[in-house]
C-alpha positions in Angstrom: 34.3 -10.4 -5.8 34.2 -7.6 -8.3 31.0 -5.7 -9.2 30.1 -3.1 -11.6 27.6 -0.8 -10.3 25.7 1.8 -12.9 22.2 3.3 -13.1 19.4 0.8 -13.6 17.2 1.3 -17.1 14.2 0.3 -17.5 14.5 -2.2 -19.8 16.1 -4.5 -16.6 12.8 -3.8 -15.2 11.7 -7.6 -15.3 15.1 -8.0 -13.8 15.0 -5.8 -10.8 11.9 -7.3 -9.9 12.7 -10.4 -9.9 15.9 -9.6 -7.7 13.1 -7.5 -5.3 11.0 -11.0 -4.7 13.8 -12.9 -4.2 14.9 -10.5 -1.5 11.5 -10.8 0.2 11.9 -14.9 0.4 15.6 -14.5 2.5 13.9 -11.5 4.5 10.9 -14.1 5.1 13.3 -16.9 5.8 15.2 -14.6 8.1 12.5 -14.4 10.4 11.2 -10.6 8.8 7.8 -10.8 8.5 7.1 -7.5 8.3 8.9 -5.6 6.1 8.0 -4.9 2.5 4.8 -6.3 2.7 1.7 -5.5 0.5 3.5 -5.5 -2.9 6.2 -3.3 -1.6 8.1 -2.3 -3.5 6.0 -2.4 -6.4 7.1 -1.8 -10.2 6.0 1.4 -10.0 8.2 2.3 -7.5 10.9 0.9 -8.9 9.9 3.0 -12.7 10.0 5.9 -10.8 13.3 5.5 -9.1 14.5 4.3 -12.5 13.1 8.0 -14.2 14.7 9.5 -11.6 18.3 8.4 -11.8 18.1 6.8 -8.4 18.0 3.0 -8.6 21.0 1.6 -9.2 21.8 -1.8 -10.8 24.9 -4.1 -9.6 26.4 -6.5 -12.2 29.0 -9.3 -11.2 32.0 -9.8 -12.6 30.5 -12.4 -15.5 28.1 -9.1 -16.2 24.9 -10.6 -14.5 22.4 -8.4 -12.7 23.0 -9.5 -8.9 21.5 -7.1 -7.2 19.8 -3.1 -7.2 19.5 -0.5 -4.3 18.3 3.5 -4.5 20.7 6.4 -3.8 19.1 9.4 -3.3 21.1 12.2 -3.0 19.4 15.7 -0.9 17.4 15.9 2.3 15.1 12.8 2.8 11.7 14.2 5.1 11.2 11.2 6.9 15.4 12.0 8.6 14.1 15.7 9.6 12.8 14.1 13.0 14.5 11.6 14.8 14.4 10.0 18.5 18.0 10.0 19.0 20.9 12.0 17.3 22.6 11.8 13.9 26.6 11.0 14.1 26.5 14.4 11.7 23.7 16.4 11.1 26.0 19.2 9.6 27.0 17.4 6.3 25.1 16.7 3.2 24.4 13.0 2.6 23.3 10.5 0.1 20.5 7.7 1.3 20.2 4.0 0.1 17.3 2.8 0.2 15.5 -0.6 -1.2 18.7 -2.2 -1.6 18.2 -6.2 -2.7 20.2 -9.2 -3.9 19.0 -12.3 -5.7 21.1 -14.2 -3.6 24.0 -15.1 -6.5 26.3 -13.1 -5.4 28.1 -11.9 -1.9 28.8 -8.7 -1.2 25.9 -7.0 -2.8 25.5 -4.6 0.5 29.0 -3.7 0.8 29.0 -2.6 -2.7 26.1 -0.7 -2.4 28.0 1.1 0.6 31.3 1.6 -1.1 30.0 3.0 -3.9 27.6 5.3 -1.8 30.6 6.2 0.3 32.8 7.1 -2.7 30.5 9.6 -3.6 29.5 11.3 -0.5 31.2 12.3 3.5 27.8 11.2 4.9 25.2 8.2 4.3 22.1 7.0 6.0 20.3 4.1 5.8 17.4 3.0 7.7 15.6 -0.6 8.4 12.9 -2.3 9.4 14.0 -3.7 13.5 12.8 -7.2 12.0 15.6 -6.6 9.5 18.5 -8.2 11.6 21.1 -9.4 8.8 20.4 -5.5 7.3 21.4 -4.2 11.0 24.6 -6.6 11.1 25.1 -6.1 7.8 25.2 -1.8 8.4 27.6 -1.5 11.6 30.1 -4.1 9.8 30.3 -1.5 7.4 31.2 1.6 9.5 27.7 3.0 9.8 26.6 3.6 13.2 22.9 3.4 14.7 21.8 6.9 15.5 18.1 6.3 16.6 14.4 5.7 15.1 13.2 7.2 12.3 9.2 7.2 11.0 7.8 6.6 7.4 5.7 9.4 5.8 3.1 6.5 6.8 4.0 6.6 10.1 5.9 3.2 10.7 9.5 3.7 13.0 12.8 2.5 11.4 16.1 2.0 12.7 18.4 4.7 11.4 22.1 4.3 10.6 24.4 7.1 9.6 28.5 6.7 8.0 30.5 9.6 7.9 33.7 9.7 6.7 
């Protein structure tokens, strides 16, 4: 399948959220309990990234929004510290975070990655270690697991890294 992938504006807000809840039901059916939980991520999160030029909406080939993910491009403070090693610490990278489908389309990760990895040597992701499909999902795609990461709020995260 063919996507089109271009920054997300907040008139598609609705949209995105909508594609943000239906990602929580397939993590909950997956067995992931515990990840995005308390309203996370919230509309205001999803503004910001918006204002920010980070969040990034996918369309499918009949021009539908299928799915949204962040790409963050510059040092992210929760990968200064990590129990294990980076594939790469010496490059600059992009990040994806909050990356979601509405479940209409296949291949909404892989071209999330693609287009990350078209625009940058290096990217890192990191999950939640309930998020299993996200973990298959990552090293079918070339990125390698490099160690745990934490949240600004403390909670640990799998971290992947690709470098090209």
């Amino acid at each position: 399948m063919s996507f089109i992938i271009q920054k997300s504006k907040t008139k598609d807000i609705d949209s995105l959220m909508a594609i943000y809840e239906a990602a929580i039901r397939y993590m909950r059916r997956c067995g992931n309990n515990n990840q995005w939980t308390g309203g996370y991520p919230g509309k205001e999160v999803i503004l910001h990234d918006i204002e920010r030029g980070f969040s990034y909406t996918v369309y499918d080939e009949n021009g539908r929004i299928s799915g949204v993910f962040s790409m963050i491009d510059g040092i992210d403070p929760t990968y200064n510290k990590i129990e294990g090693a980076w594939a790469d610490d010496s490059l600059p990278y992009l990040t994806i975070h909050r990356i979601a489908s509405n479940g209409s389309s296949r291949g909404i990760g892989k071209a999330a990655f693609d287009y990350a990895k078209s625009h940058a040597a290096s990217v890192r992701v990191d999950t939640h270690e309930d998020n299993v499909k996200m973990q298959e999902l990552l090293l079918n795609n070339g990125f390698k697991y490099c160690g745990i990461i934490y949240l600004a709020n403390g909670d640990p995260r799998r971290a992947y890294q690709y470098v090209k």
